[in-house]
N, C-alpha and C positions, 0 to 999 in steps of 0.2 A: 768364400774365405777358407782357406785350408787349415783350419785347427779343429779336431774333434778326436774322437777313437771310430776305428773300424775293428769288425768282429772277425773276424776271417774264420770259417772253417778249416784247417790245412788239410792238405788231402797228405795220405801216405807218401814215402819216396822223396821227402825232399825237406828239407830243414829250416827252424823257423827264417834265420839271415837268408836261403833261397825266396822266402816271401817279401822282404824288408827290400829284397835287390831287384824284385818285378816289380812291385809297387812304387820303388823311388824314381823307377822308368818312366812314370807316369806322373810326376809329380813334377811345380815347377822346381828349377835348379835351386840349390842351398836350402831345400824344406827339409825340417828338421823330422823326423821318423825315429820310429822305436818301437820296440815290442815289449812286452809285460808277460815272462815266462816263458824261456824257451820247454819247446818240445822236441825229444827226439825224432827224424827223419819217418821210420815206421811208425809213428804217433798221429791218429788224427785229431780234429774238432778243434777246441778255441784259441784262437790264438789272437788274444789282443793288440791293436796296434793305433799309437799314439802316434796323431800327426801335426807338427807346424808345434804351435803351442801346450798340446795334451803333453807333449814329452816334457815339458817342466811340471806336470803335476804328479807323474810318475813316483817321484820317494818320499809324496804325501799319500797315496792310496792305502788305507790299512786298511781294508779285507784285503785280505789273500789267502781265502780258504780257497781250495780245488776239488773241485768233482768231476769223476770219471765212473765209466763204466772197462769193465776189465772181466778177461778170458784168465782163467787159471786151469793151465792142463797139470797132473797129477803125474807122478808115475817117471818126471827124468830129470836131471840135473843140466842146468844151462850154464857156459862159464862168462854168458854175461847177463845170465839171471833171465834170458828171454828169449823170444822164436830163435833170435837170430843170431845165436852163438854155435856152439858147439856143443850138441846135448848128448848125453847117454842116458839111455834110457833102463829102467827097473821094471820089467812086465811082471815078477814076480810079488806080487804083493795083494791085500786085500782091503779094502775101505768101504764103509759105508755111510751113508746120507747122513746119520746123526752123529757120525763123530765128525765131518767135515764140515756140518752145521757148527756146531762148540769149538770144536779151532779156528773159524772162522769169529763165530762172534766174540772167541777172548781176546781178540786185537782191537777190540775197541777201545778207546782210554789215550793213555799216554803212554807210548812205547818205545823202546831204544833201537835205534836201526843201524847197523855197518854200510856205511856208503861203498855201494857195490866200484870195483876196479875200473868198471868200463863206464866212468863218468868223467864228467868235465872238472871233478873239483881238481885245484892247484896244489902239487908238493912238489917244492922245491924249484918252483920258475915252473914245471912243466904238466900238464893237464894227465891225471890218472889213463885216461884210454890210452893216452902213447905211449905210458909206459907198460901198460897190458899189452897191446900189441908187438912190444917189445919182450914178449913174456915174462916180464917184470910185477913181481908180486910185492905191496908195500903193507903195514897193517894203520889199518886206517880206524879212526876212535868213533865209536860209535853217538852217534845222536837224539833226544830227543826229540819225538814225534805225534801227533795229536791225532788219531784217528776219531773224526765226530762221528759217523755213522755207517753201516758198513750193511747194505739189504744184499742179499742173496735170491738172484733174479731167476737161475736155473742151476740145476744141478744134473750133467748127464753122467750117470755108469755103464750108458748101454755101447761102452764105445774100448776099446784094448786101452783107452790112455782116459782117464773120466774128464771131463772140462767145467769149471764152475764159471759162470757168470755173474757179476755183483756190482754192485753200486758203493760208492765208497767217497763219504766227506772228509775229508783232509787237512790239514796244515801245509802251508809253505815248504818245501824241502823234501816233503814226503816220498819216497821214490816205492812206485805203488810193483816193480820188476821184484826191487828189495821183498816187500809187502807177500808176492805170491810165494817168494823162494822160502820165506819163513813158516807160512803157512803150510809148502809141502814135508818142509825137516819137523816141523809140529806133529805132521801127523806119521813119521817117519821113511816117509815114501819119494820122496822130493816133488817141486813144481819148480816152474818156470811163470813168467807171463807168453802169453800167446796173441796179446788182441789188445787193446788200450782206446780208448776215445775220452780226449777231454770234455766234457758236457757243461762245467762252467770254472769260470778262471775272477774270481770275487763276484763284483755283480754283472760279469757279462755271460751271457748263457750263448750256449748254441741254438735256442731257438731266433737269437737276436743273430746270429751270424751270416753270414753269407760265402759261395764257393768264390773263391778265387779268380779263376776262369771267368765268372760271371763279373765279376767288379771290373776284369779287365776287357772286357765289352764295350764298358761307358765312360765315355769323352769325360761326363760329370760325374764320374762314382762316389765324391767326396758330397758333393749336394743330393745325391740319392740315398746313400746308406751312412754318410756316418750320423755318429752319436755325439752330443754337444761338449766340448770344450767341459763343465761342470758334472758331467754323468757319473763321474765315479764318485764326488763329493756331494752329491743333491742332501747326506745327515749331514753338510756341516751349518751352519748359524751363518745368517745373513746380513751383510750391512750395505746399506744404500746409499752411498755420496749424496750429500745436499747441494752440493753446488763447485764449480771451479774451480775453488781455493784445494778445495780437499780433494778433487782429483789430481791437481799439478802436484798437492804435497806425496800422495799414494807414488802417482808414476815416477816419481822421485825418487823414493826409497826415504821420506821421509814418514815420522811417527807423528798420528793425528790425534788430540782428544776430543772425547766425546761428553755430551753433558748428563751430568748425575743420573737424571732421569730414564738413562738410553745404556745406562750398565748391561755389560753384556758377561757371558760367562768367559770364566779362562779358556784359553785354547786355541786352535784355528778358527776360521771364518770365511768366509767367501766377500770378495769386495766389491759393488755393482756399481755402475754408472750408465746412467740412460739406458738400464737393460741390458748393461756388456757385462760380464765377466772381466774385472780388468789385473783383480789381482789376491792372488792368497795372504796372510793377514795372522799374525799371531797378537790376542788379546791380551793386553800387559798391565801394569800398574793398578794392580785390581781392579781390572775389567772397564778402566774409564782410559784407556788410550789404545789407540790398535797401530802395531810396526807392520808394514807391508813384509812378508818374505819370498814371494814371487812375484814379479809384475809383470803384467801379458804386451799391451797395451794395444788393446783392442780396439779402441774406439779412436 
C-alpha cells in the first residue's frame, strides 16, 4: 500500500521539489506525494515526505519544531546571509570564547527576525529571491520567533575567520542564515551561515532517515522504509469502530454518536477499523459524537 511518510536525508545541490520529482518516478501514476518543510538546495538532512494518503494528514501535524546543526563563521557579511552569496570580509577585528558564548545564548527565548531577501516569501505576486536578484531591495516586517534551545558544540579561533558550531531547537519559520547574521552584528563583527544540516523536522529525526540514492535502489522502498500513515499523530485519542453501520456512516463524511460511557475528550482523534486507519475525527457535542474531517479509506 503506498500510504506512509518517508524520511529522506537530502543531500546538498538539489532541492526539496528535485526530491518529490525522483521519488514520483517511482511511484505508481496519480500517487499523491508532498513534502513537510522545504529546505534549501545547500541544505542537507530531513526532509519529510508524505505519500498516497499521509499528504492529507499534513495541516493536522502540530509539532513543527526543527532542529539543526549549523556552521557560524565570524568575521564577513553575506548578502544572502550565507556561504553562498557575496561576502566581504572584516579580518580586522577581535573576539573571544566568552563573549561569543553570551551572544549566542541571549538568542534563546522569543525573538524577532527580518526575513532575509533571498527567500521564498511572496510580495506582491512575486517571490523575494527574484526580486534580490533583480537587485531589488524591499523592507520586509519583522517576525516572531521561538528559539527552544541553542548548545554550542565547538568553538574554533585558531583559524583568520573563527567558526562556531551549535545545536539549535526551533519554531516553524525560523530562518537559522537569519539566526548566524544576527549573532555576528551582536557581536559587531559580522557572520554569515557556512554549513546547515537539518537533524529533525517534528518527530521525524535523521536517525530515522534514509539517503536517497539508497531508496532509489528498491523496487519496494515504500515496504522497506516508510513510516505508518498515523506516525505523526500516534498523541492523538483513539476510537475503534464497532461494526459496519459506523464505518459506512465515517467513510461517508457522516457524524456518529457514541454512548455516555465512551465520552471522549474535545479535539481530534484517530478513527480505527479492523486495525486500518480510516479517518481523522474532530470530537463534538461534548465529547459524545465524533464528525469525521478526513477520510482515508483504507480498508
Amino acid at each position: 500500500m503506498m500510504d506512509g511518510f518517508l524520511v529522506i536525508n537530502k543531500p546538498a545541490n538539489m532541492t526539496s521539489y528535485d526530491v518529490i520529482r525522483k521519488l514520483k518516478k517511482l511511484l505508481p501514476r496519480k500517487t499523491k506525494i508532498g513534502h513537510l518543510g522545504t529546505l534549501d538546495p545547500m541544505v542537507t538532512g530531513v526532509l519529510p515526505i508524505a505519500v498516497g494518503n499521509a499528504t492529507k494528514i499534513i495541516p493536522f501535524i502540530e509539532d513543527e519544531t526543527k532542529e539543526y546543526v549549523a556552521t557560524l563563521t565570524l568575521g564577513g557579511h553575506s548578502d544572502t546571509e550565507d556561504a553562498w552569496g557575496n561576502i566581504t570580509y572584516s579580518y580586522d577585528f577581535a573576539v573571544n570564547e566568552e563573549q561569543i558564548i553570551d551572544v549566542i545564548n541571549s538568542m534563546v527565548g522569543e525573538i524577532e527576525q527580518t526575513p532575509p531577501m533571498y527567500s521564498a516569501i511572496h510580495h506582491e505576486g512575486k517571490k523575494l529571491y527574484e526580486l534580490a536578484r533583480q537587485g531589488i531591495t524591499i523592507e520586509r516586517a519583522s517576525r516572531k520567533v521561538n528559539i527552544y534551545e541553542i548548545e554550542i558544540i565547538n568553538i574554533n579561533l585558531n583559524v583568520k575567520l573563527p567558526r562556531v558550531e551549535f545545536r539549535v531547537l526551533c519554531s516553524k519559520g525560523t530562518y537559522i542564515r537569519t539566526l548566524c547574521k544576527d549573532i555576528g552584528e551582536k557581536l559587531g563583527i559580522g557572520g554569515y551561515l557556512s554549513s546547515l544540516v537539518r537533524t529533525k523536522s517534528g518527530v521525524f529525526a535523521i536517525n530515522q532517515s534514509q539517503k536517497l540514492k539508497d531508496i532509489i535502489e528498491y523496487a519496494d522502498f515504500m515496504d522497506k522504509y516508510k513510516l505508518p500513515l498515523d506516525y505523526p499523530i500516534l498523541d492523538w485519542p483513539i476510537y475503534q469502530l464497532k461494526n459496519e453501520n459506523e464505518w459506512f456512516a465515517i467513510i461517508n463524511g457522516n457524524t456518529i454518536n457514541i454512548e455516555l460511557g465512551e465520552k471522549l475528550p474535545l479535539g481530534h482523534i484517530r478513527i480505527y477499523y479492523n486495525n486500518f486507519l480510516i479517518a481523522l475525527a474532530k470530537v463534538v457535542e461534548e465529547g459524545l459524537a465524533i464528525k469525521p474531517v478526513r477520510v482515508f479509506n483504507t480498508v
